[in-house]
VODREN-886151 format. One line per 4 residues: number of its first residue (from 1); their letters; for each residue x, y, z of C-alpha. Coordinates in nm, 4 decimals, always signed. Example, Ala and Ser with C-alpha at 12.3 -4.5 7.8 and 13.67 -1.06 7.14 Angstrom:
2
1 = as = +1.2300,-0.4500,+0.7800; +1.3670,-0.1060,+0.7140
This chain:
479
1 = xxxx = -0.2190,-3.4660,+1.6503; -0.5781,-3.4779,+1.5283; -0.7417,-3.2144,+1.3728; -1.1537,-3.0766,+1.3395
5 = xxxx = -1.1946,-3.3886,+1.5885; -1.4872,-3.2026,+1.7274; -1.6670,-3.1626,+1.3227; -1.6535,-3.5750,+1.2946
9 = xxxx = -1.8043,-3.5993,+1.6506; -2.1291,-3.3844,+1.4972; -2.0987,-3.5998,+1.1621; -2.0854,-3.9578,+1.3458
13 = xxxx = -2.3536,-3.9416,+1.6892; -2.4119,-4.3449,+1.6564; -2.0384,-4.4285,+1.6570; -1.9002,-4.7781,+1.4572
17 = xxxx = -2.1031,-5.1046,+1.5201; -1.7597,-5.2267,+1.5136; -1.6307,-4.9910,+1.8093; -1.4408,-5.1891,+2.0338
21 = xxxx = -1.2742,-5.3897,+1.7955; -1.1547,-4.9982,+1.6462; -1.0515,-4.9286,+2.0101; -0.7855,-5.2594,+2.0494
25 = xxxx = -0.6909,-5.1988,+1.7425; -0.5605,-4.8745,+1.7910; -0.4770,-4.9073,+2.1687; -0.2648,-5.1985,+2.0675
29 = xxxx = -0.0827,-4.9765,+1.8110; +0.0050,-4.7094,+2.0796; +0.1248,-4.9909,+2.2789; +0.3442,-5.1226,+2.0077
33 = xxxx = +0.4739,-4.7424,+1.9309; +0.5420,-4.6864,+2.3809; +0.6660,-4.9984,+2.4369; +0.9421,-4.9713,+2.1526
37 = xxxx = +0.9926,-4.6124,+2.2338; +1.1633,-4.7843,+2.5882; +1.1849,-5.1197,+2.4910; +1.5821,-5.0692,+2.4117
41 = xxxx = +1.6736,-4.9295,+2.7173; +1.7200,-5.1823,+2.9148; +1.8375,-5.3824,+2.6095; +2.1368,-5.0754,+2.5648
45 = xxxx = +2.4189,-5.2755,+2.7487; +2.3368,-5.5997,+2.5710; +2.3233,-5.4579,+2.2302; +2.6244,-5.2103,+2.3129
49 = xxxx = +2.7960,-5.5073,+2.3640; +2.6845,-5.7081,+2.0700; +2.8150,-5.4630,+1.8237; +3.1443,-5.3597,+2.0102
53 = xxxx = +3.0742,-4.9932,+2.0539; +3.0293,-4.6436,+2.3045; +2.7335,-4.5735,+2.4491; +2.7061,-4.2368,+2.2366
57 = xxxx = +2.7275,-4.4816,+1.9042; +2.4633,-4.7125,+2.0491; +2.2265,-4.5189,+2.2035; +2.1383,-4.3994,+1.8530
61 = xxxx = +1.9472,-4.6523,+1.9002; +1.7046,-4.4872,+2.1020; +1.7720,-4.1170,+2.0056; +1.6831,-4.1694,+1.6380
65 = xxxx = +1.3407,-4.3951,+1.7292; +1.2423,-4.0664,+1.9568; +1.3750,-3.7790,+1.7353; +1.1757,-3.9479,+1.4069
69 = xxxx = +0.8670,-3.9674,+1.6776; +0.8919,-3.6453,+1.7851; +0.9254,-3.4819,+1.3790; +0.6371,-3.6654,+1.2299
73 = xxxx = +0.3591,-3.6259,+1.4428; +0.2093,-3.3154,+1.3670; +0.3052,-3.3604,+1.0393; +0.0757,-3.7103,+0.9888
77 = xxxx = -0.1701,-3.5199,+1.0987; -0.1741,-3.3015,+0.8832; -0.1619,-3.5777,+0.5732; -0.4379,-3.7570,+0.7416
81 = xxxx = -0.7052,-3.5229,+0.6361; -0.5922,-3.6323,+0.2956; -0.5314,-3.9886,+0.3130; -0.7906,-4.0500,+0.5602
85 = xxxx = -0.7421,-4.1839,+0.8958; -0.8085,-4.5610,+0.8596; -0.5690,-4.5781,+0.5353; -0.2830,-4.3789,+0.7295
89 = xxxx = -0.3271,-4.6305,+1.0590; -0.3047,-4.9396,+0.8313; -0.0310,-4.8117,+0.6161; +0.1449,-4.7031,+1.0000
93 = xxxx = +0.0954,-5.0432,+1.1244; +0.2430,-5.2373,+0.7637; +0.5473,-5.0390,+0.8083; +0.6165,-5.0640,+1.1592
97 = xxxx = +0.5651,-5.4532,+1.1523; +0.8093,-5.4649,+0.8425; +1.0459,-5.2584,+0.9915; +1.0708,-5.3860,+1.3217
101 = xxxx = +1.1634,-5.7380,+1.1397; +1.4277,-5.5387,+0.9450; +1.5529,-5.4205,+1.3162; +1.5762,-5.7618,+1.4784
105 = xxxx = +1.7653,-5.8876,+1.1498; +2.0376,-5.6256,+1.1473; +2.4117,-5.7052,+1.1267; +2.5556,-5.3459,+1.2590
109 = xxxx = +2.4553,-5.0367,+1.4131; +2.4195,-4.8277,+1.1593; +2.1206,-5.0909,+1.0195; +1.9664,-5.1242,+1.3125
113 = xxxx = +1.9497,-4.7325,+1.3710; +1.7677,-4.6792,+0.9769; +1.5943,-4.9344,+1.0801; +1.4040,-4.7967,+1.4055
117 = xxxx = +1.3835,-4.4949,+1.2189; +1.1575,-4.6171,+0.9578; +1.0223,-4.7907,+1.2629; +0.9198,-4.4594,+1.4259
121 = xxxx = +0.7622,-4.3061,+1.0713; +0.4818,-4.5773,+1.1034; +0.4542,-4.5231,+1.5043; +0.3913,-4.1436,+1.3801
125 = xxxx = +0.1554,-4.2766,+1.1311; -0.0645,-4.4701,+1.4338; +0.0097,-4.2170,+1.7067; -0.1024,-3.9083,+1.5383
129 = xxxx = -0.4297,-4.0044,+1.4949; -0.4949,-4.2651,+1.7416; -0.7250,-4.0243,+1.9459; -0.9398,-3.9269,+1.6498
133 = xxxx = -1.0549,-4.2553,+1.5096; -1.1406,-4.3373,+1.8569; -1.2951,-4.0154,+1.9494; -1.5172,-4.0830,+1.6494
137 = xxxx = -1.5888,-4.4447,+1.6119; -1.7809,-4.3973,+1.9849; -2.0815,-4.2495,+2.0282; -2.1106,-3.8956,+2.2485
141 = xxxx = -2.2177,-4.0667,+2.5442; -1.8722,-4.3352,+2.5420; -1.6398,-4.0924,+2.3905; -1.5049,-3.9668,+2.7792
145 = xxxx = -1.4713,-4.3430,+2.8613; -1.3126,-4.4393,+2.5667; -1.0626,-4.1266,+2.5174; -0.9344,-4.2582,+2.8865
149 = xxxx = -0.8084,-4.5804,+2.7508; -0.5151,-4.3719,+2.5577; -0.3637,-4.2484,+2.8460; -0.4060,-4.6002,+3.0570
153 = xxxx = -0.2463,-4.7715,+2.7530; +0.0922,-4.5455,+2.7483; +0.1305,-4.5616,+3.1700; +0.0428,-4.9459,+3.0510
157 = xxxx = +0.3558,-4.9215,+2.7949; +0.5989,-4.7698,+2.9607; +0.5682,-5.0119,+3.2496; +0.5747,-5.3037,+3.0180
161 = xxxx = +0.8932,-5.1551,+2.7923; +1.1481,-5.1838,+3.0166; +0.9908,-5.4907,+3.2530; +0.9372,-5.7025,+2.9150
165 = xxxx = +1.2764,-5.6085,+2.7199; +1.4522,-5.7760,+3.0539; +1.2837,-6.0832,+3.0256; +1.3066,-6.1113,+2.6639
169 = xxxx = +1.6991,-5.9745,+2.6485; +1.7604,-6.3007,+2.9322; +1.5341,-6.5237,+2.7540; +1.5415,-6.4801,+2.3920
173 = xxxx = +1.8436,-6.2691,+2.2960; +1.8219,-5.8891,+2.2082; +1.6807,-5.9309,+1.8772; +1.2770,-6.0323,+2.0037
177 = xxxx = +1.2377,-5.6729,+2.1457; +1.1577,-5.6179,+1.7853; +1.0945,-5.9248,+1.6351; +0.8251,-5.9811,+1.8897
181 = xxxx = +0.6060,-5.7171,+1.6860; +0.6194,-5.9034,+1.3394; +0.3200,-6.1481,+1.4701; +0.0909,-5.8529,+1.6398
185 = xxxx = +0.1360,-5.6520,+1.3602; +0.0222,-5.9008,+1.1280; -0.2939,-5.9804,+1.3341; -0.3849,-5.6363,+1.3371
189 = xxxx = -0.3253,-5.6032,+0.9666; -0.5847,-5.8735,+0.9154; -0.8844,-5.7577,+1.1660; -0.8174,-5.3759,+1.0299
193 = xxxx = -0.8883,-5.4559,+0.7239; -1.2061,-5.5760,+0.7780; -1.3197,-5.3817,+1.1087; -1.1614,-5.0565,+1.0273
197 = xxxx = -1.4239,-4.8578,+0.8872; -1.3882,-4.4493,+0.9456; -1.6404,-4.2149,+0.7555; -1.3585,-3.9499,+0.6771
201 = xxxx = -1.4364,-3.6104,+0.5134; -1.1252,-3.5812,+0.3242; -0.9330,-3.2680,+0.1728; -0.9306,-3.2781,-0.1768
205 = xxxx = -0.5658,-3.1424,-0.1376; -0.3014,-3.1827,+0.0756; -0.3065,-2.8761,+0.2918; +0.0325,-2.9216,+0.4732
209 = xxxx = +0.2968,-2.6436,+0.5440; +0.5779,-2.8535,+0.3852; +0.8595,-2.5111,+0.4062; +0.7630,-2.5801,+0.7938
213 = xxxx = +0.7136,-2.9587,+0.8148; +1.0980,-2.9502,+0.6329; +1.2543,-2.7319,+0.8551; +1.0965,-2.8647,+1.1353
217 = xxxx = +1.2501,-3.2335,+1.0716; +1.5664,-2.9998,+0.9858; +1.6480,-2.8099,+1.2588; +1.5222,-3.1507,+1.5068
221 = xxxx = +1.7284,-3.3934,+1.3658; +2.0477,-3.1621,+1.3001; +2.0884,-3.1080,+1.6681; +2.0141,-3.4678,+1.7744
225 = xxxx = +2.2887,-3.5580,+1.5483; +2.5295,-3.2841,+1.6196; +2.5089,-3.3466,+2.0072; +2.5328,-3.7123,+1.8753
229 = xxxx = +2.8742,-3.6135,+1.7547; +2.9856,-3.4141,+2.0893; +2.8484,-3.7262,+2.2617; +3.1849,-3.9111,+2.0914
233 = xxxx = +3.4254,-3.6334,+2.0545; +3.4780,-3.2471,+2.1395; +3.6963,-3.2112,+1.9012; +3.6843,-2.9882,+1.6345
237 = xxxx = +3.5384,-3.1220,+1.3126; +3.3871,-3.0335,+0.9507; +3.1095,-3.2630,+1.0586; +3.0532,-3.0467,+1.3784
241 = xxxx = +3.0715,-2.7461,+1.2491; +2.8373,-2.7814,+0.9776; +2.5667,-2.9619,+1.2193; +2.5654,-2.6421,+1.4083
245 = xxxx = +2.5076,-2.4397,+1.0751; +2.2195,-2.6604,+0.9359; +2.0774,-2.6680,+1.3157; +2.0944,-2.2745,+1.3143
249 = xxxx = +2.0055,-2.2088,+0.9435; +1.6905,-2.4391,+0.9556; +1.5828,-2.3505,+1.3541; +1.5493,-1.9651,+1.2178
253 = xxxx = +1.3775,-2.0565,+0.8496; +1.1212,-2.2551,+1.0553; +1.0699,-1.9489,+1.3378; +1.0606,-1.7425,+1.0170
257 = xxxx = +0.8158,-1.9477,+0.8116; +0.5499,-2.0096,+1.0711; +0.5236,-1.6420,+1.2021; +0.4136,-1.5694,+0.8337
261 = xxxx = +0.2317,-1.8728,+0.7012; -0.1469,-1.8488,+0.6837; -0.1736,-2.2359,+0.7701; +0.1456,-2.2376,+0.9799
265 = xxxx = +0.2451,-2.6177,+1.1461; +0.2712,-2.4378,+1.5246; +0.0873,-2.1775,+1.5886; +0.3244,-1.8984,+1.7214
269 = xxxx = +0.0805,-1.7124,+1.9089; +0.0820,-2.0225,+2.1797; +0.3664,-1.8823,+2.2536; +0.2197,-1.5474,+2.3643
273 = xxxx = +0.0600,-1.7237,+2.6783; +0.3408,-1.7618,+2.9439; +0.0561,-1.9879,+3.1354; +0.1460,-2.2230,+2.8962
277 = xxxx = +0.4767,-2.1904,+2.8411; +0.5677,-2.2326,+3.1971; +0.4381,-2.5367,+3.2233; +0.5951,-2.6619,+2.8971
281 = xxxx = +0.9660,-2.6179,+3.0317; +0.8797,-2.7978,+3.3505; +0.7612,-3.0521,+3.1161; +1.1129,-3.0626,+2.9223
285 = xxxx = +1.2785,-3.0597,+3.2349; +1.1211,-3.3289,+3.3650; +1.1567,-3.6217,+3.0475; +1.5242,-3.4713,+3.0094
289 = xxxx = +1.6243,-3.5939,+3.3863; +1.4364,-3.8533,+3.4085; +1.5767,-4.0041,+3.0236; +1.9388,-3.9694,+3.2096
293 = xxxx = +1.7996,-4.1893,+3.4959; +1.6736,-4.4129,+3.2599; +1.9540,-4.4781,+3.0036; +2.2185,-4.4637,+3.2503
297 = xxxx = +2.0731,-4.6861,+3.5663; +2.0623,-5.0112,+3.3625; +2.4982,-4.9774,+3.3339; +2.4788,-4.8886,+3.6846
301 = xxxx = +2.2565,-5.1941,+3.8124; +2.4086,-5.4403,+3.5291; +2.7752,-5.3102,+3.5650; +2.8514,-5.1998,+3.9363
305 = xxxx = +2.5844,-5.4287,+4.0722; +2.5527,-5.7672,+3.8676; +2.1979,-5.7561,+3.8252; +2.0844,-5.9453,+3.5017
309 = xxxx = +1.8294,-5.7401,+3.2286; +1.5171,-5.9187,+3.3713; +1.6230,-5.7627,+3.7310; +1.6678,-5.4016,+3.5656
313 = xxxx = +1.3532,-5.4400,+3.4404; +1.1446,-5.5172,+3.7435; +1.3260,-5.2083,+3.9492; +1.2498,-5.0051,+3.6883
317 = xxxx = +0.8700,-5.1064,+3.6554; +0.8333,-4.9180,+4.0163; +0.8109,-4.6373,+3.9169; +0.5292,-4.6192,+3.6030
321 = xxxx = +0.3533,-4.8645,+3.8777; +0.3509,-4.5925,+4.1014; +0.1517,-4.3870,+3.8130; -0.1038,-4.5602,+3.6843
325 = xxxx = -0.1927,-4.6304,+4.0729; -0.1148,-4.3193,+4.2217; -0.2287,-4.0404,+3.8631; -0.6031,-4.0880,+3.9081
329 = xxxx = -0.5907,-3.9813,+4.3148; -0.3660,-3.6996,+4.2723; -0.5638,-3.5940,+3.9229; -0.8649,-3.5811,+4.1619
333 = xxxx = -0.7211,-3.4303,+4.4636; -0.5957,-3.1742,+4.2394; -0.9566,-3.0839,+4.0563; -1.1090,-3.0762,+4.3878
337 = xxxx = -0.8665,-2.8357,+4.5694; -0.6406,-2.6723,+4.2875; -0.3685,-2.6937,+4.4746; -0.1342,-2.4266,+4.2258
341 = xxxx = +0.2008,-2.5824,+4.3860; +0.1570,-2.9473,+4.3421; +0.3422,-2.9707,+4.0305; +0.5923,-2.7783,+4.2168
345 = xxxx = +0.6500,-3.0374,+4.5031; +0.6409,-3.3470,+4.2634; +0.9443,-3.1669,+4.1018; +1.1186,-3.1508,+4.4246
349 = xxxx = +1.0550,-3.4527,+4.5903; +1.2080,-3.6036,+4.2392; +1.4777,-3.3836,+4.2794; +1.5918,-3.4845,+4.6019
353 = xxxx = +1.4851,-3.8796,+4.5037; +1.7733,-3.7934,+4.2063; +2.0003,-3.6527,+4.3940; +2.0318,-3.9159,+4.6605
357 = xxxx = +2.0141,-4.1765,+4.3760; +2.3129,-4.0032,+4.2380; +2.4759,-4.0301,+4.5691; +2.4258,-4.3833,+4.6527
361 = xxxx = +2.5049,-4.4975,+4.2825; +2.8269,-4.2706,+4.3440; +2.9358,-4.4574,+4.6493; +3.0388,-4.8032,+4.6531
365 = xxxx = +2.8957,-5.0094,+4.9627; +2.5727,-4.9157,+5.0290; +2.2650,-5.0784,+5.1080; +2.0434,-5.2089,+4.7422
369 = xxxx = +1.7119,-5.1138,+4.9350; +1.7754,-4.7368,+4.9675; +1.8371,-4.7415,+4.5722; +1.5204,-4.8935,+4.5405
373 = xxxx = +1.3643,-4.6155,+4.7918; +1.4429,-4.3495,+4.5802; +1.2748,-4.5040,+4.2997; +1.0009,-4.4995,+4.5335
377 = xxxx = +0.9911,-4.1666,+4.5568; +1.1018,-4.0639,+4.2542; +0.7693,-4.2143,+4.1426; +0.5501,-4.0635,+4.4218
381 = xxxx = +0.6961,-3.7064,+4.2971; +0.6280,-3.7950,+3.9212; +0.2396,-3.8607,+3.9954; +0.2087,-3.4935,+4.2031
385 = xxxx = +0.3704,-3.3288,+3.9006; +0.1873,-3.5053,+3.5756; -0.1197,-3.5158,+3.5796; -0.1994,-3.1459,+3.7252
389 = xxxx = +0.1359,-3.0016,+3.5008; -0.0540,-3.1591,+3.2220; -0.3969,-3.0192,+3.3361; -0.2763,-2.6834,+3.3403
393 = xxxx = -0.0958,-2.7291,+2.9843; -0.4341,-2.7444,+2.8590; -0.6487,-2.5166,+3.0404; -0.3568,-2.2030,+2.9638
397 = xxxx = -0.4924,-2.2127,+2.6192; -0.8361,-2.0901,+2.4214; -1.0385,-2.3888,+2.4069; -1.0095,-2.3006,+2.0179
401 = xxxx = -0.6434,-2.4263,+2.0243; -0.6666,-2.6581,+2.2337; -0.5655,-2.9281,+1.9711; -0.2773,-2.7212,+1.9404
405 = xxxx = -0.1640,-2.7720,+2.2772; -0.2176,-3.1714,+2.2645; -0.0119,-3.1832,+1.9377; +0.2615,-2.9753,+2.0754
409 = xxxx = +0.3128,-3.1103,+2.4301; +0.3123,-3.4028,+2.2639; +0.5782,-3.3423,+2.0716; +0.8080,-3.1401,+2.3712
413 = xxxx = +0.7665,-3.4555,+2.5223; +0.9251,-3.6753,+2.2882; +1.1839,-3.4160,+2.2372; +1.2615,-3.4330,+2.6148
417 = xxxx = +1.3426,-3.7705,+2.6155; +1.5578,-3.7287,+2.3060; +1.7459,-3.4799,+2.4361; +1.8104,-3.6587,+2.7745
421 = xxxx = +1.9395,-3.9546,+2.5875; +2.2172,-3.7295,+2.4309; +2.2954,-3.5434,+2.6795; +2.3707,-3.8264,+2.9172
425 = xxxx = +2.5889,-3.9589,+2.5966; +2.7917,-3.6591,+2.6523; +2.8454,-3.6163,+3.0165; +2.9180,-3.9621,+3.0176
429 = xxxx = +3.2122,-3.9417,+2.7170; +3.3141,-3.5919,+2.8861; +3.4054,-3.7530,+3.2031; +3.5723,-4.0768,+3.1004
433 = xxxx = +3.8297,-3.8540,+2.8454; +3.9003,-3.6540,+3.1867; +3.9967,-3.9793,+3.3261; +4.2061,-4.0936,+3.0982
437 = xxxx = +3.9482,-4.3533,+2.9558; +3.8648,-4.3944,+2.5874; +3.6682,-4.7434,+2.6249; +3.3541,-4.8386,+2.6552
441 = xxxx = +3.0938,-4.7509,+2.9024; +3.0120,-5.1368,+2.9035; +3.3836,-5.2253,+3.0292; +3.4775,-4.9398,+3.2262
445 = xxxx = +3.5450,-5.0490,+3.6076; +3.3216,-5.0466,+3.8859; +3.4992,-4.7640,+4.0554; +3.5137,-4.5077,+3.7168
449 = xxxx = +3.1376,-4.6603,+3.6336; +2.9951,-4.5590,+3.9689; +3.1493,-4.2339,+3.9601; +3.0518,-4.1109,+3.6436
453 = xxxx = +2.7073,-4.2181,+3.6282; +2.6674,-4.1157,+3.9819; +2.7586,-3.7345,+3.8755; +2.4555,-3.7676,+3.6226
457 = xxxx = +2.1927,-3.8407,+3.7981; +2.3139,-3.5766,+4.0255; +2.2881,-3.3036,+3.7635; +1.9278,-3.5127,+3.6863
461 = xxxx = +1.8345,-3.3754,+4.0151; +1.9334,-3.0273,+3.9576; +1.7498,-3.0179,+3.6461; +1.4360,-3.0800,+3.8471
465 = xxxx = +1.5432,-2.8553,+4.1050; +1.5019,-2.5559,+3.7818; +1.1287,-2.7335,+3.7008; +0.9968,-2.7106,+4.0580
469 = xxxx = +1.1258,-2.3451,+4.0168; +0.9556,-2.2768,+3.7364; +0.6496,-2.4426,+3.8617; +0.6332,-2.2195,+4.1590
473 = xxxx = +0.6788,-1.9087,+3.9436; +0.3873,-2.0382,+3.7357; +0.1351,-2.1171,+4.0884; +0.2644,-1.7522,+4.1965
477 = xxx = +0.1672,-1.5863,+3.8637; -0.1572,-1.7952,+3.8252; -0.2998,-1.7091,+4.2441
């Protein structure tokens, strides 16, 4: 995401006078950019509703915000070294306040979806360089404390996305998920341009790999959209078909293009360390399942068990509370004792937390507190597989690439969560068509709506049950 951060630490020792007014600036754009990443989730049945459409139409929604995310950010990095880091944040923040009024104004779907996607181009613009401007407005001796405010801000966000967009869905209406950011953006437009000040070394040109950055956005947004499409039907169509020819075209021009450029985007020879890579599909694995927990519970809880949004919200604020409590033990019981197989048993304690989530939601009759016990868990086995799956992301690589490997997990992570969206779009529409069903998820029964969603977050568990393999094949390699 941010690039030579380590030449402006050597070109800035003293840091901004204006530091901490730098650091809530940015830390309340990555809030903004989390928040509204998971904001809608909870919001999905509401605004499914509103508009009169399938769960594969409306979670769009979501999937475009994510997929936009997940295509820019290594990209505005790349332009920032040209614009220059304060410019691109203020220009990030303009849009996303202006956009987010356009997406609590919309009249249809297909609005509101261009809508979050400009949306997500100015959370690129904030998030790719967030860690830079405040890696160099502090001085060497606050830059560790400071850097750790990043991380506590997006545990932070992710609590508050869900937990806020109940009480605001119940309260205000659907709408003030977005409309909410209008005023903060327009503080923050005010106090950045006066406290914003980043000495930036810029490129006189604009050294981007655009054949890469093009194919990149290509290839990501092709297959969103064309398991978008099987999301709503299987059947055969022009539209389908040529999705799966741009996807394949563009996914082999971009493999192509970066194993020759001089500059490439990604750096294929990350690729060459299976350290790495290990870790990286456990990572996958792990935002995939728990996206299909995430977009499917809130049916579940509103639809099968008459909870309101604001309800939805607080169960599903257990488990990022579980994090940001539980991530700093287990991060130092890990760097004390390097226990290789922790990751390992975080993946299967969250696979068997799925699994018998996926059972009880499956089964009509049970008692609400074991739900809420595998949340629980599901959170205790997140925190033993982050942080130290994370940790050994970055130490797989040559501290020379190590940028690399921020900018890229980075992005595999947003793609994870795009990809579980979609796919629980199409299990979903795959098993109401076998049951004769061709409404909504929103009016389905009780019965059909506990059984279908109760078969995904079984398979939510199996996917983990393949990351706590792979993490064990990683501690074995690794001993």
């Amino acid at each position: 995401m941010e690039n030579h951060v380590e030449d402006l630490n050597l070109e800035l020792e003293s840091g901004s006078k204006n530091r901490y007014i730098v650091l809530l600036l940015v830390l309340t754009g990555v809030l903004m950019a989390v928040v509204d990443g998971s904001v809608v989730s909870i919001a999905l049945p509401t605004i499914t509703k509103y508009f009169n459409v399938s769960i594969a139409q409306s979670q769009m929604i979501m999937t475009s915000y994510l997929v936009t995310l997940t295509s820019l950010l290594m990209i505005f990095g790349k332009v920032a070294e040209y614009v220059g880091k304060a410019k691109l944040f203020f220009l990030g923040i303009a849009l996303f306040s202006l956009s987010s009024l356009a997406c609590g104004m919309s009249t249809s779907l297909n609005i509101l979806v261009l809508c979050r996607i400009i949306q997500a181009t100015g959370a690129a613009m904030m998030f790719s360089i967030s860690s830079a401007i405040i890696f160099q407005a502090f001085p060497r001796g606050e830059q560790g404390r400071a850097m750790g405010y990043i991380g506590a801000t997006v545990a932070i966000g992710s609590i508050l996305g869900p937990t806020l967009g109940g009480f605001i869905v119940d309260l205000l209406g659907w709408k003030y998920i977005f409309l909410i950011n209008v005023p903060i953006g327009i503080i923050q437009l005010l106090l950045s341009s006066r406290y914003m000040r980043i000495e930036d070394k810029r490129s006189s040109t604009l050294k981007v790999d655009w054949v890469g950055a093009i194919t990149l956005i290509t290839f990501i947004v092709s297959m969103m959209s064309l398991l978008g499409q099987l999301a709503i039907s299987f059947a055969f169509q022009p539209a389908i078909l040529a999705l799966a020819l741009i996807f394949l075209v563009s996914l082999t021009a971009f493999v192509i293009n970066e194993s020759r450029h001089k500059a490439p985007l990604l750096d294929p020879s990350i690729f060459r360390y299976r350290m790495f890579v290990l870790p990286c599909i456990s990572m996958i694995l792990f935002f995939v399942a728990n996206l299909m927990i995430s977009i499917l519970g809130p049916f579940y809880f509103e639809g099968v068990m008459g909870y309101t949004a604001s309800q939805v919200g607080l169960i599903y604020l257990i488990v990022p509370a579980i994090m940001v409590i539980g991530s700093p033990v287990t991060g130092w019981i890990y760097d004390k004792h390097q226990f290789r197989y922790l990751a390992a048993l975080g993946m299967m304690i969250m696979a068997i937390s799925m699994m018998l989530l996926g059972y009880l939601a499956g089964s009509l009759g049970h008692d609400p507190r074991l739900l809420l016990l595998t949340f629980v868990s599901t959170g205790i086995g997140a925190v033993f597989f982050q942080g130290p799956n994370n940790t050994e992301i970055m130490r797989a690589l040559p501290r020379a690439k190590i940028n690399i490997a921020s900018s890229f997990t980075a992005t595999i992570r947003n793609l994870g969560m795009a990809l579980g969206i979609s796919f629980s779009g199409i299990l979903v529409s795959l098993q109401l068509a076998q049951a004769g069903y061709y409404g909504t998820l929103v009016e389905a029964g009780p019965e059909l709506l506990s059984a279908t969603i109760g078969r995904v977050m079984m398979l939510a568990g199996i996917l983990c049950i393949i990351g706590a393999l792979v993490s064990v094949f990683r501690g074995m390699n690794s001993a």
